[in-house]
matplotlib code that plots the C-alpha trace (Angstrom):
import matplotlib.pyplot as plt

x = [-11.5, -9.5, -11.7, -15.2, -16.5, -18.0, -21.3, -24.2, -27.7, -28.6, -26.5, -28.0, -31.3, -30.6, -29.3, -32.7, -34.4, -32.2, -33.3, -36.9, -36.9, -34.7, -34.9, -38.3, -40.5, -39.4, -38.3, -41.7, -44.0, -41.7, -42.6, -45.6, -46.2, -43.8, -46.3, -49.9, -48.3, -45.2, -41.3, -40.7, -43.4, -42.0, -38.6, -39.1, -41.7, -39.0, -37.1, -38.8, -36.3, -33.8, -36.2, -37.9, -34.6, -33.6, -36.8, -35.9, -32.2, -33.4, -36.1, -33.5, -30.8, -28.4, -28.9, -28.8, -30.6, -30.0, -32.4, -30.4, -28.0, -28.3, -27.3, -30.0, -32.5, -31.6, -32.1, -35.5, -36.2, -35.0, -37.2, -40.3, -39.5, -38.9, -42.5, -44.4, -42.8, -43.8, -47.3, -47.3, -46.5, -49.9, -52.2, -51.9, -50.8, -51.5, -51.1, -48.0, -44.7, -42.9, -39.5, -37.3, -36.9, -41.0, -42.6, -45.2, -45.2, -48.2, -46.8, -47.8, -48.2, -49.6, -52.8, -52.5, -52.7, -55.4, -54.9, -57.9, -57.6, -57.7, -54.7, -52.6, -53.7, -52.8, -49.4, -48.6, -49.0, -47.4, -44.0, -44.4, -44.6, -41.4, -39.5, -40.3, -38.9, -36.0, -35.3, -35.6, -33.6, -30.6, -30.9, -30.7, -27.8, -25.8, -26.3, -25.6, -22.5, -21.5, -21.4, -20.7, -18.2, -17.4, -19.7, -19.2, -19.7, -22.9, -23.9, -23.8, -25.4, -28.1, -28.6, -28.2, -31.1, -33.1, -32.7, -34.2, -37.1, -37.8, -37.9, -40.7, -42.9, -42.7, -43.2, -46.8, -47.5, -46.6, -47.9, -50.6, -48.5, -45.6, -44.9, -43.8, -40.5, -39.8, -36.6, -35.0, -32.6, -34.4, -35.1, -36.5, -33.3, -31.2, -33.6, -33.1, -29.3, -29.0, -31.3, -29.5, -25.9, -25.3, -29.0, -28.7, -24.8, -22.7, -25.6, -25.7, -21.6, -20.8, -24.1, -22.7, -18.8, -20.3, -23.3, -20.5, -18.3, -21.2, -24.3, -27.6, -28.8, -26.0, -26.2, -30.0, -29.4, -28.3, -31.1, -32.6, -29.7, -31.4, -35.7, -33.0, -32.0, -35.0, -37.6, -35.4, -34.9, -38.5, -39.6, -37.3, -36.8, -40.7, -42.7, -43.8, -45.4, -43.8, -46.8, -46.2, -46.9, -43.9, -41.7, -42.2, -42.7, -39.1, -37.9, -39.1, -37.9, -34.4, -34.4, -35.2, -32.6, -29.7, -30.6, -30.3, -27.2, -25.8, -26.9, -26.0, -22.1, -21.6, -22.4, -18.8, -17.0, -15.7, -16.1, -12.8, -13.0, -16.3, -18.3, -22.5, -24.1, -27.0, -29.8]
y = [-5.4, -8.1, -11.1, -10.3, -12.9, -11.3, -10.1, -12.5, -12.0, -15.2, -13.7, -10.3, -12.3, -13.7, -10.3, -9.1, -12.2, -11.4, -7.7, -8.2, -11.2, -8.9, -5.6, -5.5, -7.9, -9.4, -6.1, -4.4, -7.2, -7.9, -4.3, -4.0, -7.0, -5.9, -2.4, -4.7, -7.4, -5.9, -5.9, -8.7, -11.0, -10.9, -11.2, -13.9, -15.8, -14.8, -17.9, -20.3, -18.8, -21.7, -24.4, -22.8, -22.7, -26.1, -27.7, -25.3, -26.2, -30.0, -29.6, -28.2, -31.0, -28.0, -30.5, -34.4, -36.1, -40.2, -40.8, -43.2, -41.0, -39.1, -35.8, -36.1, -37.1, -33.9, -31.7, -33.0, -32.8, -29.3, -28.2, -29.5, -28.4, -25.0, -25.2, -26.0, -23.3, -20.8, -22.1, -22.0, -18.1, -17.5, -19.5, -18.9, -15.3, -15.8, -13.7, -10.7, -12.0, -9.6, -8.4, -6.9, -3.5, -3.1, -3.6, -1.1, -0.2, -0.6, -2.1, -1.3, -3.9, -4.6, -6.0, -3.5, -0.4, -1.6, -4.0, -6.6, -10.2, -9.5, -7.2, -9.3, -12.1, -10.2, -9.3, -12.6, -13.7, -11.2, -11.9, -15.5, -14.5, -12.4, -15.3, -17.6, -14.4, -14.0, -18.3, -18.1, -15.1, -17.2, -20.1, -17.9, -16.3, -19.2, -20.3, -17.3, -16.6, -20.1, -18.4, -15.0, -15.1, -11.6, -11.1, -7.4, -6.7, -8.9, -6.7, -3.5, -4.6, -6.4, -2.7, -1.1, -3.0, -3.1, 0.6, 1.0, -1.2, 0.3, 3.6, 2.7, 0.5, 3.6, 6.0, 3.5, 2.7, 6.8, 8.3, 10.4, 10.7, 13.7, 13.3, 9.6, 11.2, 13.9, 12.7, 15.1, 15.0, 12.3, 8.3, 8.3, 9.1, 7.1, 4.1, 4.4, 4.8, 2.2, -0.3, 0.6, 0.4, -2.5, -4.5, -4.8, -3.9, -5.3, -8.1, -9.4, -9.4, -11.4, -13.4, -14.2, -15.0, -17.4, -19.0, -19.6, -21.4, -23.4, -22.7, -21.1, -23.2, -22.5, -19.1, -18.9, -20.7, -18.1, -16.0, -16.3, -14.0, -11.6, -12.7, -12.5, -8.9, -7.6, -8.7, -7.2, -3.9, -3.8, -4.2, -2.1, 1.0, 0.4, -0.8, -4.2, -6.6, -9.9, -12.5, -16.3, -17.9, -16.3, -16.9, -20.7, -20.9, -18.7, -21.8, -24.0, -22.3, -22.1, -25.7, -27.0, -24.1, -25.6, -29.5, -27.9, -26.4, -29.8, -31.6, -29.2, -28.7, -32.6, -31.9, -30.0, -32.9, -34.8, -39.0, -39.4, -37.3, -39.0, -41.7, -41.5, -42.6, -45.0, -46.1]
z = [-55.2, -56.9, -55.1, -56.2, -58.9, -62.3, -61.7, -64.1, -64.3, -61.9, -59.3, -60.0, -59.5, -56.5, -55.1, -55.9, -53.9, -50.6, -50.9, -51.0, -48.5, -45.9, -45.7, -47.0, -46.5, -42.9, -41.5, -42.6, -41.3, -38.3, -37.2, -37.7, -36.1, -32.6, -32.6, -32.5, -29.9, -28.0, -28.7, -26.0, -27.8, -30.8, -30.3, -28.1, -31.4, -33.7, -31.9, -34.2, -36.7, -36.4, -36.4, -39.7, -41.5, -40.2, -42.1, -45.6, -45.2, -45.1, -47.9, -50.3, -48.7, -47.3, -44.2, -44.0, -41.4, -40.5, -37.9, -36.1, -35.9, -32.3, -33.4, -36.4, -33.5, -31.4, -34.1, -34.6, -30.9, -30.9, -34.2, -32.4, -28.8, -30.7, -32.7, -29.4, -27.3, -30.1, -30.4, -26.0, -26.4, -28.8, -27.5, -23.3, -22.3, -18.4, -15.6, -15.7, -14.4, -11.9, -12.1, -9.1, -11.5, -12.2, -8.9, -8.4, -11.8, -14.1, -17.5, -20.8, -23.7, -26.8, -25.0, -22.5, -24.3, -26.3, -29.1, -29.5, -29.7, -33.4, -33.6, -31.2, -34.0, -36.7, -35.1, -34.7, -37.9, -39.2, -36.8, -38.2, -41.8, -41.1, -39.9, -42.8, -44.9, -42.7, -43.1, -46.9, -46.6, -44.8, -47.1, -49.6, -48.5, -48.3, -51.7, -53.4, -51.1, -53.0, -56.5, -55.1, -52.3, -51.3, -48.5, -48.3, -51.3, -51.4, -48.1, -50.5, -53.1, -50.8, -48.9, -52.1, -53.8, -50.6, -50.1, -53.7, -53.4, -49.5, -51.1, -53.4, -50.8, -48.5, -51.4, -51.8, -48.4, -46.8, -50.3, -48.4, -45.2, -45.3, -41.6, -42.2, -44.0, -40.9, -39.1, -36.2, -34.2, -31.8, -31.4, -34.5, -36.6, -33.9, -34.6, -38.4, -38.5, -35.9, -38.1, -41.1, -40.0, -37.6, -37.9, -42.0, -42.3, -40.0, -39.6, -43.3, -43.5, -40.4, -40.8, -44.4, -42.9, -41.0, -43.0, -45.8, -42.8, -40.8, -42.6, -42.2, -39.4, -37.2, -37.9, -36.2, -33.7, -31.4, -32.0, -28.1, -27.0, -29.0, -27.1, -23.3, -24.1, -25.6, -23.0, -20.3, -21.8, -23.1, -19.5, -18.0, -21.0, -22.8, -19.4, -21.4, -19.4, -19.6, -19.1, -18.0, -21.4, -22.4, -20.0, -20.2, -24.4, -24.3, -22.1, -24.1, -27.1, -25.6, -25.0, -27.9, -29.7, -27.5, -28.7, -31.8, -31.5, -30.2, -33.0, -35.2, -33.9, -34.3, -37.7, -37.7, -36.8, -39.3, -39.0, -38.7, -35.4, -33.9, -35.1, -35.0, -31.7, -32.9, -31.1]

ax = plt.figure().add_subplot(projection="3d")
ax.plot(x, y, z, "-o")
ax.set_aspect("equal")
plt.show()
């Protein structure tokens, strides 16, 4: 209570960006986007996330690159190794890959249970357009949390303010659908409590402990624990077919995350502690 900073209108402002950008706009399109492709697809083209908030952190120079610096060249490597694995995944599907837990089982995907090319597109691109919102998001984050920092308060606010402007999207978007608004005692009020509470609460705080420690791009970077856990459960809980495109653009994706994430922890170090490997 005695740490939090006087509110001003530019933080205000800002607090208003991070609302839009997160609960709104990137959860909304990221949705819709997992219902016309499937939940393993996009959470496994949602990995692009740390390459797309490497290239806004460098634009706005939250992150210096020397290019004969090796750590500098890994990260590059790892933003286009990260970039081709995501463009893999949408352009070849391939055959279905089999898993010991869904032999003899006819899966059910986006393309499956009868989404067109063109919805599959669409999906895509709207997954994609909810990563860039969920980058500017983190960048965002981590300069307000510079003039602002009490990241649990900035996690109410930001759920406060999102709640606000969700309300009125839905209120739009629902207007002519009552049994949008129906929640019983099922999935559906589990999903939403689940979402609310630990995937915008506890998420924003401890994403905005450690963006304020490391910053934004170390922060993403770990994102493929969340593609792993998803496309096994999907396949196992949902019956989503895992197709071969994915599996190899998710290793490519991993790969080039994990260069990265090398580059980016020598970043840490300071230059008293390890001096630049030139080529």
């Amino acid at each position: 209570r005695g740490l939090r900073p006087k509110m001003t209108i530019t933080i205000f402002i800002k607090i208003m960006g991070l609302a839009f950008l997160e609960p709104v706009l990137d959860q909304n399109l990221y949705y819709m986007g997992a219902k016309l492709t499937s939940a393993g697809f996009a959470a496994a083209l949602i990995n692009i996330l740390p390459a797309v908030t490497f290239v806004l952190a460098l634009i706005l120079r939250m992150e210096k690159v020397r290019l004969r610096s090796l750590h500098s060249q890994a990260k590059i490597a790892g933003t286009v190794l990260t970039v081709a694995g995501a463009v893999l995944m949408i352009l070849y599907h391939g055959p279905a890959v089999q898993f010991p837990w869904t032999k003899g089982q006819h899966h059910a995907s986006g393309a499956a249970a009868g989404a067109d090319a063109a919805a599959w597109l669409k999906g895509t691109i709207m997954v994609i357009a909810a990563c860039v919102a969920w980058s500017c998001f983190f960048v965002l984050q981590s300069s307000t949390l510079r003039d602002y920092p009490s990241e649990l308060s900035l996690t109410v606010l930001i759920c406060g303010v999102g709640s606000v402007m969700s309300t009125g999207v839905a209120l739009v978007a629902e207007r002519a659908n009552t049994q949008a608004w129906v929640i019983g005692f099922d999935a559906r009020l589990f999903t939403a409590v689940y979402a609310g509470i630990v995937c915008s609460g506890v998420a924003y705080y401890v994403q905005g402990i450690v963006s304020k420690q490391r910053g934004p791009v170390f922060v993403t970077a770990f994102n493929p624990l969340c593609m792993i856990i998803t496309a096994v459960m999907g396949s196992i809980i949902l019956k989503e077919e895992i197709t071969l495109g994915s599996v190899i653009g998710a290793v490519i994706i991993v790969s080039g995350l994990y260069f990265l994430i090398w580059g980016k922890s020598k970043d840490a170090i300071s230059p008293s502690q390890v001096s630049d490997v030139s080529v």
